[in-house]
C-alpha positions as CSV (number, residue, x, y, z in Angstrom):
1,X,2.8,-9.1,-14.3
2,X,0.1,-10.8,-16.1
3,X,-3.6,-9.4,-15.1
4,X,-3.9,-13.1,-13.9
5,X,-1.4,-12.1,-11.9
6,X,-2.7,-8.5,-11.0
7,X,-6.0,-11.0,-9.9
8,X,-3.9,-13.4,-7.6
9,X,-2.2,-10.0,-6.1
10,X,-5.4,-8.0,-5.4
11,X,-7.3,-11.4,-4.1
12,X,-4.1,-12.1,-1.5
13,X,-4.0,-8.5,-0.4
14,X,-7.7,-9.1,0.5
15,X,-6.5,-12.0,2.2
16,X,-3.6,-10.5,4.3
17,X,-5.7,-7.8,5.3
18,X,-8.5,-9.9,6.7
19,X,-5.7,-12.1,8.8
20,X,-3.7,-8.7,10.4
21,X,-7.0,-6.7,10.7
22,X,-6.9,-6.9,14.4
23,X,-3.2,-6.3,14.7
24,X,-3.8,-3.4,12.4
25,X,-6.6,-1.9,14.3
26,X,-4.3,-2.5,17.6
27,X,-1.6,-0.4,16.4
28,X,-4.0,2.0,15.8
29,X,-5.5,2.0,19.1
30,X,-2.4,3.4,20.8
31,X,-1.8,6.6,18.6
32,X,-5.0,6.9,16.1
33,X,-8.3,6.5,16.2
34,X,-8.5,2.5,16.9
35,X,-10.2,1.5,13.1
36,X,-7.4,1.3,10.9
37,X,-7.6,-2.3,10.0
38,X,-11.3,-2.4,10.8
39,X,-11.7,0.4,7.9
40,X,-9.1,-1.2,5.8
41,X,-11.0,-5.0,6.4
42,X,-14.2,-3.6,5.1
43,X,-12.7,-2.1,2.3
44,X,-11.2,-4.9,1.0
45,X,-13.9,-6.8,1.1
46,X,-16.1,-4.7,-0.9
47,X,-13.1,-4.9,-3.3
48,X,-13.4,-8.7,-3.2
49,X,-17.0,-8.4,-4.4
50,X,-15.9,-6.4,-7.2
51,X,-13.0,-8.6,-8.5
52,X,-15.1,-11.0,-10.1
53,X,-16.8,-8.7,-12.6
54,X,-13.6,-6.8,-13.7
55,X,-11.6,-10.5,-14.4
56,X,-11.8,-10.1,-18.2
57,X,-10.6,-6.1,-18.3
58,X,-7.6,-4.8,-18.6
59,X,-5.2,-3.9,-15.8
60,X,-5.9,-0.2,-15.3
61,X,-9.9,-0.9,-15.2
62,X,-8.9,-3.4,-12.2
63,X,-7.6,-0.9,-10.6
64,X,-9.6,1.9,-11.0
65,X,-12.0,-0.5,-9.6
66,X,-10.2,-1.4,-6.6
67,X,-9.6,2.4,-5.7
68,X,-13.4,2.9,-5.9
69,X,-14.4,0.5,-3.8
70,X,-12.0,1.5,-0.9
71,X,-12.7,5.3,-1.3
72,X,-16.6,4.5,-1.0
73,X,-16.3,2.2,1.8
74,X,-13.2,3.1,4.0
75,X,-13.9,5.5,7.0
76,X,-11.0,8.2,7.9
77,X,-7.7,8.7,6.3
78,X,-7.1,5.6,4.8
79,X,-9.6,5.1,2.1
80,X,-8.9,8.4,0.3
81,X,-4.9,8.0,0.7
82,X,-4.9,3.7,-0.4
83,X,-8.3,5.0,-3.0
84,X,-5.9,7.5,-4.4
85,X,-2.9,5.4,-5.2
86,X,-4.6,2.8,-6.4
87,X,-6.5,5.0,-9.0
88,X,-3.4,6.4,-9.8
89,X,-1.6,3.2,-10.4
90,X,-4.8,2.1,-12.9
91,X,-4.0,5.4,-14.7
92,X,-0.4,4.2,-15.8
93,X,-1.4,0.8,-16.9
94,X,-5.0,2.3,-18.7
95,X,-6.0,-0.2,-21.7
96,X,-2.9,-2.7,-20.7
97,X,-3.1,-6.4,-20.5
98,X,0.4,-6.6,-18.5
99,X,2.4,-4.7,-16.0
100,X,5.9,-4.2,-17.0
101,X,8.8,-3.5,-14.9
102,X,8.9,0.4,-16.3
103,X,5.0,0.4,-15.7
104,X,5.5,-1.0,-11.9
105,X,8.5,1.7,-11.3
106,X,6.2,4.6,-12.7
107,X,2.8,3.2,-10.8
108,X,4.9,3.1,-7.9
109,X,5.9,6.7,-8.0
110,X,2.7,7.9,-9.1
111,X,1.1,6.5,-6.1
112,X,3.4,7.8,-3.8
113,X,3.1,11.3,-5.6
114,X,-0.9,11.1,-5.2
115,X,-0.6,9.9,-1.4
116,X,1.9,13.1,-0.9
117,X,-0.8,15.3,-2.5
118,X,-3.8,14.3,-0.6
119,X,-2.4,13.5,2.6
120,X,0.0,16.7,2.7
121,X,2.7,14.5,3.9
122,X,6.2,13.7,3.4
123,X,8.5,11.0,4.7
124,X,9.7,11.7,8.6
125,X,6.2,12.7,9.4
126,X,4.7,8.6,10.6
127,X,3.0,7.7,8.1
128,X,2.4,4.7,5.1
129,X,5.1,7.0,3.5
130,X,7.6,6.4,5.5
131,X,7.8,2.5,4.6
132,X,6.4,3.6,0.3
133,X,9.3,6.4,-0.3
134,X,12.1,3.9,0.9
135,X,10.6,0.6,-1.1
136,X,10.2,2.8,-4.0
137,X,13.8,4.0,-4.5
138,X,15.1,0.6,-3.5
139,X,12.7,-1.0,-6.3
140,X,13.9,1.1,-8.8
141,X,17.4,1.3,-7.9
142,X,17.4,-2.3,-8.1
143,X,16.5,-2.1,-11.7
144,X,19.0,0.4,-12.2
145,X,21.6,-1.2,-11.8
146,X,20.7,-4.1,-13.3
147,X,19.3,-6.5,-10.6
148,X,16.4,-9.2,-11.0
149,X,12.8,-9.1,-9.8
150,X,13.6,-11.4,-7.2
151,X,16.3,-9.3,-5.5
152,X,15.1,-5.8,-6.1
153,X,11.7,-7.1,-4.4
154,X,13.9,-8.7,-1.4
155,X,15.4,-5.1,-1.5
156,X,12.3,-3.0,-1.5
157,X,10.6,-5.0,1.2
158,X,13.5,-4.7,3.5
159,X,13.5,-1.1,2.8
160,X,9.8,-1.0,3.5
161,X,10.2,-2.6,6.9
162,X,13.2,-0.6,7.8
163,X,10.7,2.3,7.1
164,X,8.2,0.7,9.6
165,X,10.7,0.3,12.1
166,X,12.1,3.9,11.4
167,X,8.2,4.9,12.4
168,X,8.4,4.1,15.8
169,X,11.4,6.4,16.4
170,X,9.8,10.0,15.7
171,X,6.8,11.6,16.7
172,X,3.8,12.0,14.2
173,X,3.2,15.2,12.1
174,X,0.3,14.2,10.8
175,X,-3.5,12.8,11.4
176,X,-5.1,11.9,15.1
177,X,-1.6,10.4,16.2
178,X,-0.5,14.1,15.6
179,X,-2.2,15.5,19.0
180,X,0.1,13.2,20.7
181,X,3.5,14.8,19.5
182,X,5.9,13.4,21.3
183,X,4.1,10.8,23.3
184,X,3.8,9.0,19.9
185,X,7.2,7.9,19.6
186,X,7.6,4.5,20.5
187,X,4.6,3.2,18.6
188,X,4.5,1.9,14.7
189,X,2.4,3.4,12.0
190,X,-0.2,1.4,11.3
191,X,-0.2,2.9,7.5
192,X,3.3,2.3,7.5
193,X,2.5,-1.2,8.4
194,X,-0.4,-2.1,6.4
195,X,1.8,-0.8,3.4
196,X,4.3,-2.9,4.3
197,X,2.1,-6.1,4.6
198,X,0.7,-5.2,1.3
199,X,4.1,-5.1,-0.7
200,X,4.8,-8.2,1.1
201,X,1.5,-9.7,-0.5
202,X,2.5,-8.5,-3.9
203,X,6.2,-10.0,-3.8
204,X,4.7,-13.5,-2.0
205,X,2.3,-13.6,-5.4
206,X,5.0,-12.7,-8.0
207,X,8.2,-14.8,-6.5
208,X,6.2,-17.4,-4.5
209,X,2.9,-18.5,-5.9
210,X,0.7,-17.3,-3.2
């Protein structure tokens, strides 16, 4: 991935995020607090402001930049947790012009590590987690053994909406939805989901042309 590329990326998450803001925020209505994608919305737009003065640096300064803005400007959860990975994915790629495959597998788990640190969560507890963990070993299985970009990223995002799908099935261990115990069972993440949306952005950029 070019940091052409990285731009396109970053400027369709923006995008998907303002389209599925409200079914974000509905999801989150049942079993959270009722802002997810209102939170997530505003975030992303701040990022958008930002992209334009970061277009000439290199991949980890893009980055770093995203996870600022949405740490500053994201209410609850979701700021810190998205703020995190992001800031640790600009951390792998520090000084780099392109993203390589080995760079995307070790920004990958690097976010997921940073999420699991400041969220205290693992995977079976409803959270964004629960769709990352699964896309990340498919994505880097894929490579494994050998596969191209355009089937391991087929591959992770199926494993990423199995992981959504998995959500609805247990009860929440963690955050408001947590108070509900078993009565959230039946419901989707909404950080599963707006994970999921945003892989789904990144694979429409690189194997599409979005």
């Amino acid at each position: 991935m070019t940091r052409d590329q990285l731009m396109k990326v970053l400027e369709e998450i923006v995008v998907v995020v303002e389209e599925n803001k409200e079914f974000f925020t509905d999801l989150d209505q049942a079993i959270g607090d009722g802002d997810h994608g209102i939170n997530l919305n505003r975030g992303f737009k701040a990022v958008k402001e930002k992209l334009s003065s970061v277009r000439d640096k290199d991949c980890g300064t893009i980055l770093k930049t995203v996870a600022m803005s949405l740490i500053s400007t994201v209410g609850g959860a979701s700021g810190p947790l998205y703020g995190t990975a992001f800031m640790k994915a600009g951390a792998v790629v520090a000084g780099k012009e392109e993203i390589t495959v080995e760079d995307s597998i070790k920004i990958f788990d690097e976010a997921i590590q940073g999420i699991i640190a400041r969220g205290k969560a693992s995977c079976g507890d409803k959270t964004m987690l629960d769709a990352l963990i699964p896309a990340f070993e498919a994505w880097k299985t894929a490579f494994e053994e050998g596969e191209s970009i355009e089937d391991a990223s087929q591959k992770m995002l199926e494993a990423a909406y199995q992981g959504v799908e998995y959500t609805k099935t247990i009860a929440a261990n963690k955050g408001r939805a947590n108070y509900l115990g078993e009565r959230s069972i039946g419901h989707q993440d909404p950080g599963a989901t707006s994970s999921y949306f945003m892989l789904k952005a990144i694979v429409d950029v690189m194997t599409k042309g979005a």
